[in-house]
DRENDO-1510 file (C-alpha; in Angstrom, 1 decimal, always signed):
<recs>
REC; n; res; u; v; w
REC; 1; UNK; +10.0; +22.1; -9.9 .
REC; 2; UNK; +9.8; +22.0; -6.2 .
REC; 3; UNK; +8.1; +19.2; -4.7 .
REC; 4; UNK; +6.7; +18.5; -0.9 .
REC; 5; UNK; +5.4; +15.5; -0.3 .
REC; 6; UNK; +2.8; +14.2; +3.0 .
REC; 7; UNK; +0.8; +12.0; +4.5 .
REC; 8; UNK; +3.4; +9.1; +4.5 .
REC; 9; UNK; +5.1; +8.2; +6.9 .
REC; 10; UNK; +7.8; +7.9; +5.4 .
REC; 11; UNK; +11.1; +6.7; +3.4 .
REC; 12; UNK; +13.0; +4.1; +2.9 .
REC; 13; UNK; +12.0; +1.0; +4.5 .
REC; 14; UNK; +9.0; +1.7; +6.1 .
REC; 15; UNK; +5.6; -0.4; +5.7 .
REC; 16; UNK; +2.4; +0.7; +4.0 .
REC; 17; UNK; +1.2; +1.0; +0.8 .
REC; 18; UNK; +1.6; +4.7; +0.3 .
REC; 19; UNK; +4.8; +4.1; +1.6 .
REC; 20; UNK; +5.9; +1.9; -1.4 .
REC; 21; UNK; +4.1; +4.2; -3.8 .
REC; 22; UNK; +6.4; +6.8; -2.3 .
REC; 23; UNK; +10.0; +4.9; -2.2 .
REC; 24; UNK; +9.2; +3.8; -6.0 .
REC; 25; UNK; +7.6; +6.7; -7.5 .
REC; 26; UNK; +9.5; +9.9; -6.3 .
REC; 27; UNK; +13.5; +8.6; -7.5 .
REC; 28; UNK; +12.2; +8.7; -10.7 .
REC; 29; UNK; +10.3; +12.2; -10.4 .
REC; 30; UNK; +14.2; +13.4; -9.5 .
REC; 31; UNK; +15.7; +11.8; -12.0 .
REC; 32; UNK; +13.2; +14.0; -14.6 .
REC; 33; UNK; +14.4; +16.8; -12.6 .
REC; 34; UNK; +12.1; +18.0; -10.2 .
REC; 35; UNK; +13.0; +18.4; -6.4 .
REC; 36; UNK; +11.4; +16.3; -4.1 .
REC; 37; UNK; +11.0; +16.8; -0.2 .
REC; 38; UNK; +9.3; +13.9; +1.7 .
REC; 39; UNK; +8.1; +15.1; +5.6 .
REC; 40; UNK; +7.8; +12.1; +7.4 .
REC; 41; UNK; +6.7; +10.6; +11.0 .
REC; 42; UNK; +9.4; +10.7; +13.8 .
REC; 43; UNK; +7.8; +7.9; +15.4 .
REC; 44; UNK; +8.7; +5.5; +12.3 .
REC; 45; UNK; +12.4; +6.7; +12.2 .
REC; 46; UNK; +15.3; +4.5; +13.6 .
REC; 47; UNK; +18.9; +3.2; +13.2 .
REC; 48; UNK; +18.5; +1.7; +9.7 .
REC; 49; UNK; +16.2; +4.6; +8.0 .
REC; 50; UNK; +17.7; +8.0; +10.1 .
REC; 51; UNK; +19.3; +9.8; +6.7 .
REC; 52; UNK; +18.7; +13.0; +5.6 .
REC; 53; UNK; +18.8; +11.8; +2.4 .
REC; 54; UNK; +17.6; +9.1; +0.1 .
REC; 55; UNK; +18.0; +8.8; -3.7 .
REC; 56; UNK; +18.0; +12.8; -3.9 .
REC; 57; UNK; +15.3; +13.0; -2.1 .
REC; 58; UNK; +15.8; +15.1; +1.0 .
REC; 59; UNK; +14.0; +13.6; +4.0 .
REC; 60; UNK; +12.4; +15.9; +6.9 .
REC; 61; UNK; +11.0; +14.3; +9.8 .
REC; 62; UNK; +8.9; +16.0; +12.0 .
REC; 63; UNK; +7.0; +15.6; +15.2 .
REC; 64; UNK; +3.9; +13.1; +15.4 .
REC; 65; UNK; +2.3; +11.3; +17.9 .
REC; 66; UNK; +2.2; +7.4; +17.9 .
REC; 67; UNK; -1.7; +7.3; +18.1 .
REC; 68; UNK; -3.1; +5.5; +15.3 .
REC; 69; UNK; -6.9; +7.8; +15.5 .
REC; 70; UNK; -4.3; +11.7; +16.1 .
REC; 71; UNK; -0.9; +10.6; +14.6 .
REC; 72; UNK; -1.7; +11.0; +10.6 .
REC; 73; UNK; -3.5; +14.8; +11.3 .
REC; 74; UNK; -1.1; +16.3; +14.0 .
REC; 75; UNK; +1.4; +15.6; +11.7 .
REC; 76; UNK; -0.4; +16.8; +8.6 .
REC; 77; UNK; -0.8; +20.0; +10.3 .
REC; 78; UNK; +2.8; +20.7; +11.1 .
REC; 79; UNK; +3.5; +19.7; +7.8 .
REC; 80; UNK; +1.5; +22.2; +6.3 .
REC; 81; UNK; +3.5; +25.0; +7.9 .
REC; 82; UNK; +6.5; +23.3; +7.2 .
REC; 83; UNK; +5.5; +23.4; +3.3 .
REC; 84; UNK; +3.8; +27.0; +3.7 .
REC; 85; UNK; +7.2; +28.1; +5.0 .
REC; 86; UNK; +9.2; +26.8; +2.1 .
REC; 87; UNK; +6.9; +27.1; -0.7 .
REC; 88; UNK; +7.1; +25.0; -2.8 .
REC; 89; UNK; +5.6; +24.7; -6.4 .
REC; 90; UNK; +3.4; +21.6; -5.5 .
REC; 91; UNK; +2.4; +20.0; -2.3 .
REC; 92; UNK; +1.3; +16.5; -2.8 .
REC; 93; UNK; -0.4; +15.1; -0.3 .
REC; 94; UNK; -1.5; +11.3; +0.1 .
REC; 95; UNK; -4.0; +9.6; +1.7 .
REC; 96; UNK; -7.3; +11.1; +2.4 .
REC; 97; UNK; -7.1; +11.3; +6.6 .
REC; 98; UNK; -4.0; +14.0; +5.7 .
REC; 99; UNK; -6.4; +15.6; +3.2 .
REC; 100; UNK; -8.2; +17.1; +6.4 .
REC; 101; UNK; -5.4; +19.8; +6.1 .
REC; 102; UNK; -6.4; +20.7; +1.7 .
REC; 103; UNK; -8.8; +23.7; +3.1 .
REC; 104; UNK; -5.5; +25.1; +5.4 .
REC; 105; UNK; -3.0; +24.5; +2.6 .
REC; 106; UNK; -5.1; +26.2; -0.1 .
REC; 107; UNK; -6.2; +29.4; +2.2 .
REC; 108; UNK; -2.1; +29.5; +3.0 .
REC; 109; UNK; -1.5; +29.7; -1.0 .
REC; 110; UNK; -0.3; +26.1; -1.6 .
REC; 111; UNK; -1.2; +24.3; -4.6 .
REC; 112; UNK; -2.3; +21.1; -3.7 .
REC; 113; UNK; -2.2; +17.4; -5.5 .
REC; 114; UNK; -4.3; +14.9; -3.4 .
REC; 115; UNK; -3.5; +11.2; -4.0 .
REC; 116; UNK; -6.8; +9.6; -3.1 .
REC; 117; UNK; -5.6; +5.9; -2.1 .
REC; 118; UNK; -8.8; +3.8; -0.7 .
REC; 119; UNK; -12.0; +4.9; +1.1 .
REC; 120; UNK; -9.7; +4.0; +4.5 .
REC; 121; UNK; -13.2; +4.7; +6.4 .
REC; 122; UNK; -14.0; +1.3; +4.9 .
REC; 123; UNK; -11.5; -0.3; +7.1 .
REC; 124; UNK; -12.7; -2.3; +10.1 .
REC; 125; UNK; -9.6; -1.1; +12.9 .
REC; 126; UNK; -11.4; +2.7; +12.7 .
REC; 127; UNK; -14.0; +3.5; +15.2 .
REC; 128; UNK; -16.9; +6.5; +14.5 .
REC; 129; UNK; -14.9; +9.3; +15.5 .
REC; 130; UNK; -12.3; +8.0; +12.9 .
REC; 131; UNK; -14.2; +7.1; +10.5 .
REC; 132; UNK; -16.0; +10.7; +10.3 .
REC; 133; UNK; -12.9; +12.3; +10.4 .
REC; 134; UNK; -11.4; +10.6; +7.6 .
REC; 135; UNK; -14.6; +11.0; +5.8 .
REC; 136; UNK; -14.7; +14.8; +5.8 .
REC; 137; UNK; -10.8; +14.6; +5.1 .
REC; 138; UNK; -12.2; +12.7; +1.6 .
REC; 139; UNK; -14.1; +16.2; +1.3 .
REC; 140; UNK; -11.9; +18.4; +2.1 .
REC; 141; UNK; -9.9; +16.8; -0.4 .
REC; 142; UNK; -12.6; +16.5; -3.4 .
REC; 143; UNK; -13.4; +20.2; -3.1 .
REC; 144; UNK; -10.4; +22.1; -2.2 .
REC; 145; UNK; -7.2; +19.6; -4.3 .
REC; 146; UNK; -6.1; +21.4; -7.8 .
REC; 147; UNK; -5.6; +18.0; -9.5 .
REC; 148; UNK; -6.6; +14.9; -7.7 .
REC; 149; UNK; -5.0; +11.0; -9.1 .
REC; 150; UNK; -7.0; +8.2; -8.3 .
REC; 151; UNK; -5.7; +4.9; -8.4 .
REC; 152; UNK; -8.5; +3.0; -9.8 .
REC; 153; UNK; -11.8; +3.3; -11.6 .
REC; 154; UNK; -13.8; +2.5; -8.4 .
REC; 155; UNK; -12.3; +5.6; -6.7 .
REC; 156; UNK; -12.7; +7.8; -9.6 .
REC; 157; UNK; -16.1; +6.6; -9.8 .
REC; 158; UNK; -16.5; +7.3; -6.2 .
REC; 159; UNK; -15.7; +10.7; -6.3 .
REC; 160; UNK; -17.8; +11.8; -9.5 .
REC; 161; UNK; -20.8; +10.2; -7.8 .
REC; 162; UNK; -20.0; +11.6; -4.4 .
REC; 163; UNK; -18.5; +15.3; -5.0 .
REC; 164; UNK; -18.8; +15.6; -8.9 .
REC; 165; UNK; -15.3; +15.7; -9.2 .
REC; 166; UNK; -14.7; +15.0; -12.9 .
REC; 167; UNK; -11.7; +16.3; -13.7 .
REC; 168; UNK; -9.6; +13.6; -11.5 .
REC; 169; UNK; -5.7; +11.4; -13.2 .
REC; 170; UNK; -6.3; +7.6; -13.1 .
REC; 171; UNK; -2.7; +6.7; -12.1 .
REC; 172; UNK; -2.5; +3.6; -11.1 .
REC; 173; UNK; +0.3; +1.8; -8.8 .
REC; 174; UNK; +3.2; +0.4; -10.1 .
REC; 175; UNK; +5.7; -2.0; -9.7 .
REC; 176; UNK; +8.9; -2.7; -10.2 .
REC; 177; UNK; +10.0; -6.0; -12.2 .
REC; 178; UNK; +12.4; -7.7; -9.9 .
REC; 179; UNK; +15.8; -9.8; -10.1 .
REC; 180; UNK; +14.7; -13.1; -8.0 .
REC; 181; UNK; +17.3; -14.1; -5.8 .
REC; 182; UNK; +18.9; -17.2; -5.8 .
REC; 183; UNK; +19.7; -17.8; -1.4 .
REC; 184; UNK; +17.8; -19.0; +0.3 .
REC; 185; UNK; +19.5; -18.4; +3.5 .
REC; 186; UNK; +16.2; -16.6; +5.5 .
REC; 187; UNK; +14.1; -19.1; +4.4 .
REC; 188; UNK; +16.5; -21.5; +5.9 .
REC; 189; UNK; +16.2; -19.9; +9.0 .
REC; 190; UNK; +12.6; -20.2; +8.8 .
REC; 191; UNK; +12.5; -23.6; +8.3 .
REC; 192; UNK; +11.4; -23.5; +5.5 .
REC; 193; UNK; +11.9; -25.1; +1.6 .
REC; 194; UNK; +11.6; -23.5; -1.7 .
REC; 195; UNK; +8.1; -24.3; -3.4 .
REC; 196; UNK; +6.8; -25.8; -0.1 .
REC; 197; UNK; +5.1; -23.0; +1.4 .
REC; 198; UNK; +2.2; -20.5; +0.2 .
REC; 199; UNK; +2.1; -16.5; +1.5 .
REC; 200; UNK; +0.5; -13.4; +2.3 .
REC; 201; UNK; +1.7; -10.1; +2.7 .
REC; 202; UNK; +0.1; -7.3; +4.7 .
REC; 203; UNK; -0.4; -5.2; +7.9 .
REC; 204; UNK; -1.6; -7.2; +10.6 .
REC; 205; UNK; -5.4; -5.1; +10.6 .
REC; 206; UNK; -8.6; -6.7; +10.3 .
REC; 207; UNK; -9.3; -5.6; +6.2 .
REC; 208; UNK; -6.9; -7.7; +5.7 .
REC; 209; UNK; -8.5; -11.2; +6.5 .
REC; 210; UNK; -5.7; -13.0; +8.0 .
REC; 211; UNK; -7.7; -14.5; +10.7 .
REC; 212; UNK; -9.8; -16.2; +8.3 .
REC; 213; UNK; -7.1; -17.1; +6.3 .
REC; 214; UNK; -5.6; -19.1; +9.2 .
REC; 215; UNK; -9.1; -20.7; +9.4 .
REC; 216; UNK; -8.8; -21.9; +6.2 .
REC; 217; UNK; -5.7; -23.0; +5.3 .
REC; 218; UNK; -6.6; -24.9; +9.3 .
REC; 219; UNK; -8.9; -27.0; +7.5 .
REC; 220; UNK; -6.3; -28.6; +4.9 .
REC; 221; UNK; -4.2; -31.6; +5.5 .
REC; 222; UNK; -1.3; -30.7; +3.9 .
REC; 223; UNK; +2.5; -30.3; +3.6 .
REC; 224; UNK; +2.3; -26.8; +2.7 .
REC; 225; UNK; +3.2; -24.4; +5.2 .
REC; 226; UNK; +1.4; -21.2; +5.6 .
REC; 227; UNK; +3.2; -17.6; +5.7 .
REC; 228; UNK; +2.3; -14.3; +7.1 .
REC; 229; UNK; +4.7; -11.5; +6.0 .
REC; 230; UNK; +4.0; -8.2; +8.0 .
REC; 231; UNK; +3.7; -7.0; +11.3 .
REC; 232; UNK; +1.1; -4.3; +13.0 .
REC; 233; UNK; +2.1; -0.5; +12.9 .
REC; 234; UNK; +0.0; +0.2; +16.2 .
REC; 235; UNK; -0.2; -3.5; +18.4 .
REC; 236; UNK; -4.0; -3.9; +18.9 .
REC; 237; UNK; -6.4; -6.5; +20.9 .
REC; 238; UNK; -6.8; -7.6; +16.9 .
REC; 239; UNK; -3.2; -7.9; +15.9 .
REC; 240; UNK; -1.8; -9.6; +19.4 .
REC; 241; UNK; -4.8; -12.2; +18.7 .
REC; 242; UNK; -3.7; -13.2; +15.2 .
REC; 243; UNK; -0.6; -13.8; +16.7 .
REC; 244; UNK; -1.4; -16.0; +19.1 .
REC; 245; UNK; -3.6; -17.8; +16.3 .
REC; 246; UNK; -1.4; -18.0; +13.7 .
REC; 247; UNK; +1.3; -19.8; +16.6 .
REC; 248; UNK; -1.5; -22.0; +17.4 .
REC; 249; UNK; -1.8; -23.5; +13.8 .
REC; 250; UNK; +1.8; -23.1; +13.2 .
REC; 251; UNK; +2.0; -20.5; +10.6 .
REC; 252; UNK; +5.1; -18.8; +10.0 .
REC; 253; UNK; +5.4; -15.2; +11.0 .
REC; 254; UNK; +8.2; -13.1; +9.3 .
REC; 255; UNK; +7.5; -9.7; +11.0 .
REC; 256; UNK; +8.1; -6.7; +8.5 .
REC; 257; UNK; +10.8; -7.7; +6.1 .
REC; 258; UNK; +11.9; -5.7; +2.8 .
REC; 259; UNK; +14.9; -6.0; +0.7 .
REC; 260; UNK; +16.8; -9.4; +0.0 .
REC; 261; UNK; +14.6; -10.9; +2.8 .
REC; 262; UNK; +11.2; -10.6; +1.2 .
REC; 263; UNK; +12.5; -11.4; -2.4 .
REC; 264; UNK; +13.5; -14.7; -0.9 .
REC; 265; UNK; +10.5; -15.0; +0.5 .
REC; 266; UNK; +8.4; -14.1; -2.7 .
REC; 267; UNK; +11.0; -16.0; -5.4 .
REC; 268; UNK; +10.6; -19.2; -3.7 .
REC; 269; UNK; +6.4; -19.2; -3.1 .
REC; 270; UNK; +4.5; -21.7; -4.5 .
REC; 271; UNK; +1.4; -19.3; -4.1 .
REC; 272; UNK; +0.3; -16.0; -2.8 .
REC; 273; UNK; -3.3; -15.6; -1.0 .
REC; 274; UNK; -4.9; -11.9; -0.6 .
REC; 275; UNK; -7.9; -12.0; +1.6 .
REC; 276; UNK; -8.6; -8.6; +1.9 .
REC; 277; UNK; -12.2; -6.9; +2.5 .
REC; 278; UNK; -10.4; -3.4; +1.3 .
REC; 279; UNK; -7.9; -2.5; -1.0 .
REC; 280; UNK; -7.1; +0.9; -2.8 .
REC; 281; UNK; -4.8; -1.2; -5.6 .
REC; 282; UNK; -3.4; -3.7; -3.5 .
REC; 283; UNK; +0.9; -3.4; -4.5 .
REC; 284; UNK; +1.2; -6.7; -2.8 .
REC; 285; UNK; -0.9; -8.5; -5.3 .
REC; 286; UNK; +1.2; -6.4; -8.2 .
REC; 287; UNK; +4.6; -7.4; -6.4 .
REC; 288; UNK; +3.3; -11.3; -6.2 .
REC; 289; UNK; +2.6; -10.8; -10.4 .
REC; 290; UNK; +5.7; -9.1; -11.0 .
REC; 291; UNK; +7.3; -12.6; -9.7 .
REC; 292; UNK; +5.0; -14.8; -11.8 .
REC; 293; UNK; +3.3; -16.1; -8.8 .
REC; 294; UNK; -0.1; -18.0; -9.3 .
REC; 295; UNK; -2.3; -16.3; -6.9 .
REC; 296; UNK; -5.8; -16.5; -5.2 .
REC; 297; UNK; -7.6; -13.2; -4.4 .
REC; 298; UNK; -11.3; -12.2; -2.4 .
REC; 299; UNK; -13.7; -10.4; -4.9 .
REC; 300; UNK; -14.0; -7.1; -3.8 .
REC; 301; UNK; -13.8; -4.2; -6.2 .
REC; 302; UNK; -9.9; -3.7; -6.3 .
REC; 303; UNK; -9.2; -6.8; -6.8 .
REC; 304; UNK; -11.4; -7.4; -9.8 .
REC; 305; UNK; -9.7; -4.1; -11.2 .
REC; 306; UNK; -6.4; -6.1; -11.6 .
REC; 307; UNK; -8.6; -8.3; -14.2 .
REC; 308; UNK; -7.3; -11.9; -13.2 .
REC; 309; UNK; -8.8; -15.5; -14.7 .
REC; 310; UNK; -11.9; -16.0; -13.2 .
REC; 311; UNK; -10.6; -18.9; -11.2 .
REC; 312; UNK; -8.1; -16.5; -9.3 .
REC; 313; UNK; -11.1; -15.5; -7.1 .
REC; 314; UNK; -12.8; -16.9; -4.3 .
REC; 315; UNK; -15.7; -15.2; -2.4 .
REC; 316; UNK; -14.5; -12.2; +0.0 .
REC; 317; UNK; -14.7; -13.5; +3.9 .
REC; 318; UNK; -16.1; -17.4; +3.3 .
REC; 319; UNK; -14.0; -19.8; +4.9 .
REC; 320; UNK; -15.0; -22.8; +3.6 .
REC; 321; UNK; -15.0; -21.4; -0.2 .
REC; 322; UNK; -11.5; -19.9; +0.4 .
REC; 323; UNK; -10.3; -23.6; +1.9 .
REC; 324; UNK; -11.5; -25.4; -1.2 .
REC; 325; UNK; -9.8; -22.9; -3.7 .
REC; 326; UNK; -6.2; -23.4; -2.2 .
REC; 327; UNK; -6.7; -27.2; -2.4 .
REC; 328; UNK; -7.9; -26.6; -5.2 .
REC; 329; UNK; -4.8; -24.2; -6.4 .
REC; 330; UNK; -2.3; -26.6; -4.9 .
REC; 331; UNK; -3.4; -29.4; -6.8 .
REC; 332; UNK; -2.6; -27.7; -10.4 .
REC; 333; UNK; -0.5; -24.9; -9.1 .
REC; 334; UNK; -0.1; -22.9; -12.9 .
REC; 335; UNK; +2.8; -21.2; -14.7 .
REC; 336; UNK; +2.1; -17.3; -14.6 .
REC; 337; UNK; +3.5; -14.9; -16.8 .
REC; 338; UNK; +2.5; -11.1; -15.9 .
REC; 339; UNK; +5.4; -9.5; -16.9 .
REC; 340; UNK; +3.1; -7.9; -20.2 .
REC; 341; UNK; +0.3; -6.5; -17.7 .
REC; 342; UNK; +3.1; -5.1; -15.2 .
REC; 343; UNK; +5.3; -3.3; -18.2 .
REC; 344; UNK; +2.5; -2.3; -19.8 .
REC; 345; UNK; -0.3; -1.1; -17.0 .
REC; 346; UNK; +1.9; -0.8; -14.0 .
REC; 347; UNK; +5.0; +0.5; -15.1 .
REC; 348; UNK; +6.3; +2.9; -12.5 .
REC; 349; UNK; +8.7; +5.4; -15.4 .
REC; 350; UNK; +5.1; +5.4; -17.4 .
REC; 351; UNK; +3.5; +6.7; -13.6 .
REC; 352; UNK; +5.8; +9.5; -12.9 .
REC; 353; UNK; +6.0; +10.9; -16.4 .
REC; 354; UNK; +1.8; +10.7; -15.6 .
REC; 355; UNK; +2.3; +12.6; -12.3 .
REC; 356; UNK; +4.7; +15.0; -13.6 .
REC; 357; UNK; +1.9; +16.0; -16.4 .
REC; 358; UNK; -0.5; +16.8; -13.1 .
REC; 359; UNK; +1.7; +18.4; -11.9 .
REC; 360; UNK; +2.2; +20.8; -15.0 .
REC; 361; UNK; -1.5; +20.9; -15.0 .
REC; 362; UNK; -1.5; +22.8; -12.0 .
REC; 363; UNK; +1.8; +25.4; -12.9 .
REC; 364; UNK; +0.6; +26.1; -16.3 .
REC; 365; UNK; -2.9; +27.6; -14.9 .
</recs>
């Protein structure tokens, strides 16, 4: 079975949440034998990630501009004749602003999976025009994808209620259960000591509340440091002002990190902090549980999903109700086990085989 896969930008060590997805789902997909081509963004390609190839996947990169409102359709579009071209058995797309294309593929004989990820209209850094765009791209997708996967009930709901799609694959995200590493050499050269310091890991975009998180953790006297791990795709007015406020109440700014860097980073927490206004199924909060982390999460839909303790929560965008819950967290920081949850609900050989059977779906009509 021949697989093309857009609307990422691509593999390995790139940051996003589709991205993830992507580098942990489609290895496994090979390994049960099916073929997988990832088309991904020139713009995110450089010294460390330029292969052709990565874990039998073959990677294609093609053209896109590095314009956060055009970047995601011009490429969709070339990818679509890429894929028409080379016909494959299943074109999976991701994302619903690359969804805008489902009409094109379909007329051009493609069958089409849609991975619908998040309402991403929801998020704050997208002005009208982008926000109708990616609207109709959710459209485009509901009506014209052979087999849709959601990754959560709220988005499944969404689309019954919106397009009477109610055929759509609840798959959720997974995660991978990791080896914690024992150096501690980056943290070192962040200044910083094991158990000492509490993070949060994310784009630098305004969903993702790290303003207000600065604002809050501001308020505490304590010995704790704060950490931001991620970096902005496209610098914005938003993301160069975060910056500047998180040097101001010195928080400690990794940049994008994967690899041996990041599992530092996340073995040696004391607790993770997820402010988000908007999630799909936010993998950061699944890789902080796949470590055992305690954790401290806004109440919005996605987060709620996950089905923490009730004292895990804190209301979505209120400073002074997010400041109490750390202190109150820090005081009686508890032991978490996940690892049950993670093998049994977000197991990423349980999510392929569940992809694989859409995918069958589709060739046995």
């Amino acid at each position: 079975m021949r697989i093309f896969v857009l609307g990422t930008r691509g593999i390995p060590e790139i940051q996003g949440g589709v991205e993830t997805h992507c580098e942990n789902l489609y290895p496994i997909l090979t390994k049960m034998g099916c073929e997988v081509t990832i088309i991904r963004r020139k713009p995110y390609i450089n010294s460390q990630n330029r292969v052709s190839e990565y874990k039998n996947i073959q990677l294609v990169d093609l053209y896109a501009p590095h314009l956060k409102s055009f970047e995601a359709i011009v490429h969709s579009l070339l990818g679509i004749f890429f894929a028409w071209r080379n016909k494959p058995d299943i074109l999976h797309i991701h994302a619903i602003g690359p969804a805008l294309v489902a009409p094109l593929a379909r007329l051009l004989g493609l069958k089409v999976v849609l991975t619908h990820h998040g309402s991403d209209y929801q998020r704050q850094k997208w002005g009208f025009f982008a926000k109708t765009i990616l609207k109709l791209g959710e459209r485009f997708g509901a009506k014209f994808a052979n087999q849709i996967i959601v990754i959560s009930n709220e988005i499944r709901k969404l689309l019954e209620n919106k397009y009477q799609r109610f055929d759509t694959n609840l798959i959720f995200n997974g995660i991978i259960p990791p080896q914690k590493s024992e150096n501690t050499d980056f943290l070192d050269f962040l200044n910083l000591k094991p158990q000492k310091y509490i993070i949060s890991v994310g784009r630098f975009v305004q969903e993702k509340g790290f303003d207000y998180l600065i604002d809050a953790f501001s308020i505490l006297k304590t010995e704790y440091k704060l950490v931001l791990v991620g970096d902005a795709d496209h610098e914005t007015v938003y993301s160069q002002q975060l910056k500047e406020k998180a040097q101001k109440n010195n928080v400690i700014l990794t940049g994008f990190i994967r690899s041996e860097k990041l599992n530092q980073i996340y073995s040696n927490a004391k607790l993770f902090i997820l402010p988000s206004f908007h999630e799909g199924l936010p993998i950061a909060l699944l890789e902080a549980m796949s470590y055992n982390l305690d954790v401290l999460v806004s109440d919005i839909p996605a987060n709620l999903e996950v089905n923490l303790e009730k004292n895990d929560y804190f209301e979505t965008g209120n400073v002074e109700n997010l400041s109490q819950n750390i202190e109150r967290k820090l005081k009686n920081v508890k032991i978490r086990n996940f690892d049950n949850v993670i093998k049994e609900k977000y197991n990423w050989e349980n999510i392929a085989r569940q992809t694989l059977e859409v995918y069958q779906k589709i060739l046995n009509k």
